[in-house]
C-alpha positions in Angstrom: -58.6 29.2 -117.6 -55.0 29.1 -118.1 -54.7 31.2 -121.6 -56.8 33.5 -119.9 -53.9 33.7 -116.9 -51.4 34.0 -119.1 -52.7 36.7 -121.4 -53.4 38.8 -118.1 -49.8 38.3 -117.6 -48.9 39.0 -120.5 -51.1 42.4 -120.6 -49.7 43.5 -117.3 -45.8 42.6 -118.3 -46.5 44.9 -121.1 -48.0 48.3 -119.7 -45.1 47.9 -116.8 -42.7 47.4 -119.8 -43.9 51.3 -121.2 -44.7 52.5 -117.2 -41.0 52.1 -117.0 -40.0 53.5 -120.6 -42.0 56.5 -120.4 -40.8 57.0 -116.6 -37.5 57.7 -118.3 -38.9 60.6 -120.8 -37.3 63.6 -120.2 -40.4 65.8 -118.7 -40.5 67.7 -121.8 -41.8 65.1 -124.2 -43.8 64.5 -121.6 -45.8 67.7 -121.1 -45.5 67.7 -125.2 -47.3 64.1 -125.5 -49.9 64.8 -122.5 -50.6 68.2 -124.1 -51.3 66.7 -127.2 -53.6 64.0 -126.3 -55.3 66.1 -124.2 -55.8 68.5 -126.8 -56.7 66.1 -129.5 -59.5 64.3 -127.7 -60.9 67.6 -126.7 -61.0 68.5 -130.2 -62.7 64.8 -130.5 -65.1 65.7 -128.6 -66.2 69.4 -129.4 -65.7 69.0 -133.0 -68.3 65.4 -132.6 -70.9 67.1 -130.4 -70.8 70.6 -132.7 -71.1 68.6 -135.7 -73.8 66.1 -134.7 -75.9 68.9 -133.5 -75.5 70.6 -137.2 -76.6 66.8 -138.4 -72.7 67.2 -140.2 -70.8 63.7 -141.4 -68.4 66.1 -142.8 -68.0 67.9 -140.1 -67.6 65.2 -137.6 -65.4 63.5 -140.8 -62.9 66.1 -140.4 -62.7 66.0 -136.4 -61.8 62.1 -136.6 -59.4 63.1 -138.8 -57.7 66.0 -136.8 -57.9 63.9 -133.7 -56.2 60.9 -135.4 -53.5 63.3 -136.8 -53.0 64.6 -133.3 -52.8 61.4 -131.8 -50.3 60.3 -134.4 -48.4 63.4 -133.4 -47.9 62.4 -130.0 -47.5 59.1 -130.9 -44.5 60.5 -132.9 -43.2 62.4 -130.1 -43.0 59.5 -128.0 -41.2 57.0 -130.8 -38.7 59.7 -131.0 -38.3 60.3 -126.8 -37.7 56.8 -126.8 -35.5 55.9 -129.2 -33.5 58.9 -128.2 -33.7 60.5 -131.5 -33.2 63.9 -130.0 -29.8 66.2 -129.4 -29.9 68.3 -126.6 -27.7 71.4 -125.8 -27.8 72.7 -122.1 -26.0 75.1 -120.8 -26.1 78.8 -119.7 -27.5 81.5 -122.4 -24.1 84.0 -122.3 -25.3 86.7 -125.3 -28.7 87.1 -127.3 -28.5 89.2 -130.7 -31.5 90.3 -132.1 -29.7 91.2 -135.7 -32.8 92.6 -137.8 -35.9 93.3 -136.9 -38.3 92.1 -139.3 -36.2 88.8 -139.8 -37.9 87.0 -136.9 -34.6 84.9 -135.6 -32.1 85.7 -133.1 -28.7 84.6 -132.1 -27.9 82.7 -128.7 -24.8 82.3 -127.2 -25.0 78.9 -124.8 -22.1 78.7 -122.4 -21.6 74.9 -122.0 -21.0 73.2 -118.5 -17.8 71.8 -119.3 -16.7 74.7 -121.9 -17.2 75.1 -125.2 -20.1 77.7 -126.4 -22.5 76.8 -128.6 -24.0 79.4 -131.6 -27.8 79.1 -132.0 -30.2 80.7 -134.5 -33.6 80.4 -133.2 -36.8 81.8 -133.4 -37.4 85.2 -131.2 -41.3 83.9 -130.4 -38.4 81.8 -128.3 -38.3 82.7 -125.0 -34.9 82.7 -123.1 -33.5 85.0 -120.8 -29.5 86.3 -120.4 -28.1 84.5 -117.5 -30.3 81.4 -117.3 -29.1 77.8 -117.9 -31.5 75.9 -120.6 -32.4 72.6 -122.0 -32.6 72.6 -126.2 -34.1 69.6 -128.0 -32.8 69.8 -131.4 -33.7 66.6 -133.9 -30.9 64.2 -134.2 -31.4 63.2 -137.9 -32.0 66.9 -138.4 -30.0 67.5 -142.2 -28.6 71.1 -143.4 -30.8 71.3 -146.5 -29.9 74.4 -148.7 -26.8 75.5 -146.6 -28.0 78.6 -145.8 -28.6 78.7 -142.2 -31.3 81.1 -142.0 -33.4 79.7 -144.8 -33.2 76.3 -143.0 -34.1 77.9 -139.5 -37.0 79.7 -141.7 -39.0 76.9 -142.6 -39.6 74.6 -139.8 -39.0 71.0 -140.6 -39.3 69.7 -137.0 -35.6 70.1 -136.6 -36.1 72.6 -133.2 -38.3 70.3 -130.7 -38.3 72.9 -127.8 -36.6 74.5 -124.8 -37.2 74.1 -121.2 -35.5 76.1 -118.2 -33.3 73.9 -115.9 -33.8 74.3 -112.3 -30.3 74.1 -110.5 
């Protein structure tokens, strides 16, 4: 009766532990990690019913797989919101540049709280809007890889997490 107490204790020391840890996710992970799940076991689930009803192993195969991948995703999001692993750049978008138009990137201007702008090259499927203060997650351990700054922002190697809008 006691190892059976203590393991309960144990168990419940141990989902407060990540209650509080993910309690201090910024709500952007958040909504990244919740959307994920949620759209991996959906997938779970259509992809198992669709292929057991075509009498499918491979089809059902590749679902488990997707959903695992998805999972591992999130999973991956969450290591990362809570080891901090993440740079983030707030402040108020000044200037956008468009530069070419079949280039697909665009310049923003952030005008920092306490000063200094920062210069961002980021996708123009990006939505900001001239005037508004912004949150951007950038990837800490994020390495310039050719030097060229628009051939690294072309190929996405997870180094641009996301934006939200901050509410003042």
């Amino acid at each position: 009766m006691k190892k059976r107490n203590k393991w309960k204790i144990w168990l419940s020391d141990a989902i407060l532990k990540h209650r509080r840890t993910y309690a201090g996710i910024p709500g952007f992970f958040k909504k990244r990690i919740v959307n994920t799940l949620c759209l991996s076991f959906l997938l779970l689930y259509g992809g198992s019913a669709l292929g057991l009803a075509q009498r499918s192993a491979g089809f059902v195969g590749w679902t488990v797989f997707l959903t695992i991948c998805g999972i591992g995703d999130a999973v991956y999001v969450y290591y990362l919101a809570v080891t901090r692993s993440y740079e983030v750049v707030e402040g108020t978008v000044s200037e956008i540049h468009a530069e070419l138009f079949f280039d697909g990137f665009k310049r923003v201007i952030v005008l920092q709280s306490d000063g200094p702008t920062t210069e961002l090259l980021l996708n123009k499927r990006t939505n900001v809007m001239h005037g508004k203060s912004y949150r951007f997650y950038f990837n800490q351990n994020a390495h310039a890889f050719s030097g060229i700054h628009r051939l690294d922002a072309a190929f996405d190697f997870g180094n641009f997490f996301g934006v939200e809008e901050v509410k003042e």
